[in-house]
GUNU-369303 format. One record per residue (C-alpha): residue number from 1; residue in one letter; x, y, z. Coordinates in steps of 0.001 Angstrom, whole numbers, plus 500000, padded with zeros to 6 digits. Example, Ala and Ser with C-alpha at 12.3 -4.5 7.8 and 13.67 -1.06 7.14 Angstrom:
2
     n   res       xx       yy       zz
     1     A   512300   495500   507800
     2     S   513670   498940   507140
REM end
This chain:
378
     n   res       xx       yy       zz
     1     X   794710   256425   800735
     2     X   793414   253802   803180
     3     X   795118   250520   803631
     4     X   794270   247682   801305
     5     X   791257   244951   802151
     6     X   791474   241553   801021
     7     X   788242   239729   799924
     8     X   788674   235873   799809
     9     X   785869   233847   797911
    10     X   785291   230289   798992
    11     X   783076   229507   795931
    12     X   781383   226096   798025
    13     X   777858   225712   799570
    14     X   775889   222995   800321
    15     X   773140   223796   798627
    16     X   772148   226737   795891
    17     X   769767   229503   797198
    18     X   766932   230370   794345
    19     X   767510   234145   794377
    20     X   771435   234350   794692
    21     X   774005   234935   791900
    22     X   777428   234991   793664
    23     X   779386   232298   791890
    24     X   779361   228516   794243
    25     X   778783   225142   793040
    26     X   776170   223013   795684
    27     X   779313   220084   795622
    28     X   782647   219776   798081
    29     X   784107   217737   795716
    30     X   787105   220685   793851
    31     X   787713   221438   797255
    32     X   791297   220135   797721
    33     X   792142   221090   794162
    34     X   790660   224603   794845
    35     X   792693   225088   798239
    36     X   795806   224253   796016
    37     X   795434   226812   793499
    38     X   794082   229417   795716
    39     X   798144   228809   797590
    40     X   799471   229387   794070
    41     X   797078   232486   793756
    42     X   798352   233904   797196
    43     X   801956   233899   796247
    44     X   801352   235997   793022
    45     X   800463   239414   794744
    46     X   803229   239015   798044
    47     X   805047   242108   796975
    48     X   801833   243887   794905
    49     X   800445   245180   797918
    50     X   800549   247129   801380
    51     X   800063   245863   804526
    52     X   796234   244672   805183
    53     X   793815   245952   807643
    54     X   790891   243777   806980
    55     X   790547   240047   805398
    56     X   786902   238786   804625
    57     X   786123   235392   803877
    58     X   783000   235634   801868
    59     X   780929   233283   798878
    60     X   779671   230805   798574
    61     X   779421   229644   801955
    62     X   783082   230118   803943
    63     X   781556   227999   807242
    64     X   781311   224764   804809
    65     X   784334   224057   805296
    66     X   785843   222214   807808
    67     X   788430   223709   810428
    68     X   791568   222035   809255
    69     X   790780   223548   805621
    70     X   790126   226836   806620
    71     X   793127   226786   808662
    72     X   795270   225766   805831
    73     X   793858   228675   804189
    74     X   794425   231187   806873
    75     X   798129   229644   807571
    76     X   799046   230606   803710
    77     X   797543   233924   803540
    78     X   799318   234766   807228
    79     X   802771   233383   805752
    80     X   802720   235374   802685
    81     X   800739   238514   802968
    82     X   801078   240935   805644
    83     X   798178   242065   808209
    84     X   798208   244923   810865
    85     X   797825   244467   814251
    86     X   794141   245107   814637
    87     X   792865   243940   811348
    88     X   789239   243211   810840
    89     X   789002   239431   810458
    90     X   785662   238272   809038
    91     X   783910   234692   807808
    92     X   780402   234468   806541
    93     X   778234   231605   807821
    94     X   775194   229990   807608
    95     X   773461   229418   811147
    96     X   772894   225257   810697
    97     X   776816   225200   810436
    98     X   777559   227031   813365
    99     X   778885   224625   816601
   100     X   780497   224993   819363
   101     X   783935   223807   818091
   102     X   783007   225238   814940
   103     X   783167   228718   817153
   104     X   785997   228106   819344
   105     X   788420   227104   816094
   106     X   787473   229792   814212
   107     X   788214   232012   817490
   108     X   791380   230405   817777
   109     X   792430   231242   813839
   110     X   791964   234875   814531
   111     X   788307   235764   813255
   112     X   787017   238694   814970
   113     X   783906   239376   813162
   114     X   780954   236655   812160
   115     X   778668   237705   809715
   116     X   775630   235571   809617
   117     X   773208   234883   807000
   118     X   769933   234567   809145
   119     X   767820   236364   806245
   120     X   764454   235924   808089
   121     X   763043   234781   811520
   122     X   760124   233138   809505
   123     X   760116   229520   808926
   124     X   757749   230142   806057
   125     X   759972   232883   804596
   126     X   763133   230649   805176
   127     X   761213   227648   802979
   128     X   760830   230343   800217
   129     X   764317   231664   800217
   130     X   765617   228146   800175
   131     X   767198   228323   803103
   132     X   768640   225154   804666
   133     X   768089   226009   808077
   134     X   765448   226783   810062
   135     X   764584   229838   812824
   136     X   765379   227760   815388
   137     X   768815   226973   813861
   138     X   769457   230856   813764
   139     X   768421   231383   817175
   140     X   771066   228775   818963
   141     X   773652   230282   816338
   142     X   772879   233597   817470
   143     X   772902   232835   821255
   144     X   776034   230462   820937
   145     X   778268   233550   819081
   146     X   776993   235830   821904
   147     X   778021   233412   824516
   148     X   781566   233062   822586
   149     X   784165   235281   822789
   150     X   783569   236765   819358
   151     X   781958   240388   820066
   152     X   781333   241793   816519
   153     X   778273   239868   815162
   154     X   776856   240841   812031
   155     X   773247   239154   811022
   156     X   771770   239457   806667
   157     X   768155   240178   806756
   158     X   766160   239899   803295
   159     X   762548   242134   802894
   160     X   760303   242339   799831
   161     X   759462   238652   799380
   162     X   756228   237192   797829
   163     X   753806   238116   800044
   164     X   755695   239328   803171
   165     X   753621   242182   805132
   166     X   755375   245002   807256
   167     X   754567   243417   810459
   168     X   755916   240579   809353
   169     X   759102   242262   808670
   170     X   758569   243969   811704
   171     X   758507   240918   813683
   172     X   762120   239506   812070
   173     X   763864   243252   812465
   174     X   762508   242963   816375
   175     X   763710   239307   816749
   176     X   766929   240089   815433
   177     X   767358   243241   818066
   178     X   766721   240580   820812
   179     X   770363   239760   820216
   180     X   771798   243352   819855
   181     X   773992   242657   816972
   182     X   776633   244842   816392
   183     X   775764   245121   812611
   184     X   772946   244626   810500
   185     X   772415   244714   806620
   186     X   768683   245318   805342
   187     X   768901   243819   801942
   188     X   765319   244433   799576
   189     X   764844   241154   798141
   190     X   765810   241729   794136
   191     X   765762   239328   791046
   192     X   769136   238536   789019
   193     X   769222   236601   785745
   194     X   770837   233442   785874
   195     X   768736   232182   788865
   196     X   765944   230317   789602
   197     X   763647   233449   790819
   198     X   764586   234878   787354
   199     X   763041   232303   785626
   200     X   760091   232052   787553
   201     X   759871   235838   787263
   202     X   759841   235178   783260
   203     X   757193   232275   783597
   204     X   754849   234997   786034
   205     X   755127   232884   789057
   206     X   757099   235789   790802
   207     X   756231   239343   791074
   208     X   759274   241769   792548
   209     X   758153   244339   794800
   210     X   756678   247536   793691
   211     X   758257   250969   793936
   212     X   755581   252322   796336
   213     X   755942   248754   798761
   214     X   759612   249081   798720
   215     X   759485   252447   799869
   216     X   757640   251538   802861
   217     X   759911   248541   803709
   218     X   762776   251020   803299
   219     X   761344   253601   805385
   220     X   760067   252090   808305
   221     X   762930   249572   808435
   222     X   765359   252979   808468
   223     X   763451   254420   811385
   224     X   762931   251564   813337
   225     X   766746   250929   813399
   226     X   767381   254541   814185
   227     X   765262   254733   816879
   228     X   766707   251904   818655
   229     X   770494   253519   818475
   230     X   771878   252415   814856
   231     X   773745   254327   812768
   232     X   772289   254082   809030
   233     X   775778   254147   807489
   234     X   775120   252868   804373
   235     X   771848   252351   802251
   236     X   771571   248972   803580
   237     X   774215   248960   806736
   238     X   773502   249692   810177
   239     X   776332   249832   812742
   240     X   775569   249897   816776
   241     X   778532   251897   816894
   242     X   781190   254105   814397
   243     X   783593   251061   815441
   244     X   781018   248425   813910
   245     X   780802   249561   810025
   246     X   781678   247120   808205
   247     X   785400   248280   807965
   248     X   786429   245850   804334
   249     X   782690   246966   803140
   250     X   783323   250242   803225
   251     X   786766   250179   800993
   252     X   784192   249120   798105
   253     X   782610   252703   798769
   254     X   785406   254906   799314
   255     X   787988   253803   796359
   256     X   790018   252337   798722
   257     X   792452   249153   797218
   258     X   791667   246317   797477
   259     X   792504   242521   796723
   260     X   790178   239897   795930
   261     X   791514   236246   795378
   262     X   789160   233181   794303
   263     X   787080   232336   791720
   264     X   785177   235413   790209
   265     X   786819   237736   792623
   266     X   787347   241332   791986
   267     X   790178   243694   792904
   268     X   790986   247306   792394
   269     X   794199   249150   792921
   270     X   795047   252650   791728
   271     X   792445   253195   788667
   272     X   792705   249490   787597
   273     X   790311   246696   788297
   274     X   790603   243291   787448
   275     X   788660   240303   788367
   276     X   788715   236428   788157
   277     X   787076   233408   785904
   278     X   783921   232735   787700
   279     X   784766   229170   786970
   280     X   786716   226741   789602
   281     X   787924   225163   786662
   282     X   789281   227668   784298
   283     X   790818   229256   788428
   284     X   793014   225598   788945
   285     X   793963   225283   785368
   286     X   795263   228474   785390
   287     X   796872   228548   788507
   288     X   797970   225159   787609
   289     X   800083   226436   784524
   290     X   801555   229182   786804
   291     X   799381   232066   784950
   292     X   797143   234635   786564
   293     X   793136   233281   786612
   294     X   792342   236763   785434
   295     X   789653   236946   783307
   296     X   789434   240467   782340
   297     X   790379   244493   783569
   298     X   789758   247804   782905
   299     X   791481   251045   783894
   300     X   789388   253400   784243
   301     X   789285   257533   783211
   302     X   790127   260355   785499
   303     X   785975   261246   784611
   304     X   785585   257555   785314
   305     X   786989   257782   788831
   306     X   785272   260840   789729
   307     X   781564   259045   788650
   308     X   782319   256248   790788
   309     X   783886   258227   793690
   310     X   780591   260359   793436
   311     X   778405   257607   793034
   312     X   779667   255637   795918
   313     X   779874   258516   798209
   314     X   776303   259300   797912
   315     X   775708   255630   798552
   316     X   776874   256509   802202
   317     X   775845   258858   805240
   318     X   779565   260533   804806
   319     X   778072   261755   801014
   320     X   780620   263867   798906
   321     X   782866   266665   799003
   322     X   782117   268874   796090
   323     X   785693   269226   795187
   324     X   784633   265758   793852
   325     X   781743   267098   791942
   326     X   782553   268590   788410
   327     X   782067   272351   788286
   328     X   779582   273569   786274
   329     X   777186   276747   786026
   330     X   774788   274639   786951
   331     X   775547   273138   790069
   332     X   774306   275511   792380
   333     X   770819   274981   791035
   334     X   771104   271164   791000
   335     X   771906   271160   794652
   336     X   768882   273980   795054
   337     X   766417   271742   793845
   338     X   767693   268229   795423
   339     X   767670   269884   799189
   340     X   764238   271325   798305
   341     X   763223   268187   796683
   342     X   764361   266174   800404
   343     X   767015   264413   798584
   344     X   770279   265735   799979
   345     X   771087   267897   802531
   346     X   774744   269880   803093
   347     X   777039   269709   805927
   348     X   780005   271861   805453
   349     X   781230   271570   801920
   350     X   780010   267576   801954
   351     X   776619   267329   800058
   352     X   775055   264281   802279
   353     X   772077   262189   800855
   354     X   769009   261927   803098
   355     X   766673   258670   803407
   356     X   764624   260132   800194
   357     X   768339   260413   798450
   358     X   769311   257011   799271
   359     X   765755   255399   797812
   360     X   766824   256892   794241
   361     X   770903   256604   795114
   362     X   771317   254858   791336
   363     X   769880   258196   789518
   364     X   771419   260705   792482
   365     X   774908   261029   791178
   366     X   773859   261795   787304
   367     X   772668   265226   788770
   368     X   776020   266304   789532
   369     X   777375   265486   785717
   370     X   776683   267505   782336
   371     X   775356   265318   780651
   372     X   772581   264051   783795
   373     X   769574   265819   783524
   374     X   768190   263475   786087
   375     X   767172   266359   788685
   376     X   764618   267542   786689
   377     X   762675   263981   788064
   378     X   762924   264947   791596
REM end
């Protein structure tokens, strides 16, 4: 078992992107009474669990706000909770929030790792998103981190929007390599309810991207990555180096525990997970009355675990062991027809999922259960 990752959610941004559905209100005002819960929050899980090797700061938008609140923050969490020595220390920011003193205080509270939500180097592609800043914006972010004496940048990319063209894709992926990051996520662009794209979806205004186009993106933005020295990790990770993956990420994909503390945040320890109100409201007046701001949990099977440790794994370049996979009279022939079908491939006893395996990684795992007859498809 791997050490535990905490996930922090600062549930704040300026202003509300059309196509996202992580829980943040667009207002700064619940800010004090949210940093007074969250203290309350971080006291109730001192003794719960091990010592930390990674702490995320994600939302929302963690770079909204100001230095003397995120200190507060960090000062509680370092007081009460305990952290190894080399623990991955990451905040999410936007680029038009990103200053010089912005850099050096964060530097100074022990952040290691910047991830940075550039999404596109298209102004036209920015205006769609609703992005507030512009490419300039992400450009001076970009060059001030590299100047700074933070040396694990991470930069969000976003494909498959309305009308986007491979070369212009192209042109973003190659922009953002100017920079050398030290990790990059490849996200296809992809419509939730309770969002503005979903209605205009519903109304025919929006069109998402069809099977055949998002192969194409997926492809070519695999191989161009590849070729210039990444490591395709993860279905939509790419590290420079084994030391760049995205060390908290990859908890999420390998059942590792972790703790997640905010508004709507999830954790999972053991075979139990548990997450929060996705209200700031309901969080405080919880918090407030000295009770946990859990809103629900499940614990789940021993079958249960194995799906999810099965579908995760094959989520990843590090696939499955089939000690993982249940044993059946049929499994022989399942893995037969995915390696001739260019879906998997084996490496040792690990059953690895190629680039064709990760385009269909939501229907890969049923192949390896009973009662999923889903490799008849490929």
């Amino acid at each position: 078992m791997q050490s535990p990752g905490l996930y922090i959610h600062v549930p704040f941004c300026r202003s509300k992107c059309p196509y996202c559905d992580f829980f943040s209100i667009a207002s700064a005002s619940l800010i004090p009474r949210w940093l007074e819960a969250f203290k309350k929050e971080v006291c109730l899980y001192k003794e719960q669990f091990d010592c930390f090797d990674s702490l995320y700061l994600g939302g929302g938008t963690p770079s909204s706000l100001d230095l003397n609140d995120l200190e507060e923050l960090l000062d509680n969490i370092f007081t009460h909770l305990k952290f190894a020595p080399d623990t991955e220390i990451t905040i999410e920011a936007n680029p038009g929030e990103l200053t010089d003193d912005f850099i050096s205080g964060i530097e100074s509270m022990g952040f290691n790792r910047v991830n940075l939500g550039v999404q596109s180097f298209d102004d036209t592609e920015l205006a769609f998103l609703g992005r507030r800043h512009k490419v300039a914006d992400a450009e001076r972010a970009l060059e001030l981190l590299r100047s700074s004496g933070i040396e694990n940048m991470g930069i969000d990319l976003i494909y498959g929007l309305k009308e986007q063209t491979l070369d212009r894709w192209m042109e973003s992926l190659k922009k953002a390599l100017r920079y050398r990051p030290e990790h990059i996520s490849c996200y296809q662009l992809t419509i939730e309810k309770r969002t503005p794209f979903w209605k205009m979806q519903e109304k025919g205004l929006l069109t998402p991207m069809s099977e055949e186009k998002g192969r194409a993106f997926f492809f070519l933005t695999s191989e161009f990555m590849e070729e210039n020295g990444y490591i395709h990790y993860e279905i939509s990770n790419f590290a420079e180096k084994e030391c760049y993956r995205s060390r908290h990420n990859s908890k999420y994909w390998n059942h590792s525990p972790y703790l997640g503390l905010g508004p709507s945040a999830h954790s999972f320890q053991g075979s139990k997970r548990w997450w929060n109100f996705r209200s700031i409201r309901r969080y405080c007046e919880a918090l407030e009355r000295d009770r946990v701001p859990v809103e629900g949990d499940e614990t789940l099977t021993e079958g249960q675990m194995r799906l999810e440790a099965v579908s995760l794994g094959l989520r990843t370049m590090q696939g499955v062991d089939l000690s993982e996979v249940p044993h059946s009279p049929e499994l022989e022939d399942v893995i037969s027809r995915l390696r001739e079908s260019g879906h998997v491939r084996m490496k040792g006893n690990r059953v690895i999922p190629t680039r064709e395996g990760f385009l269909v990684a939501d229907r890969l795992p049923l192949c390896f259960f009973p009662a999923g007859n889903s490799h008849n498809n490929f």
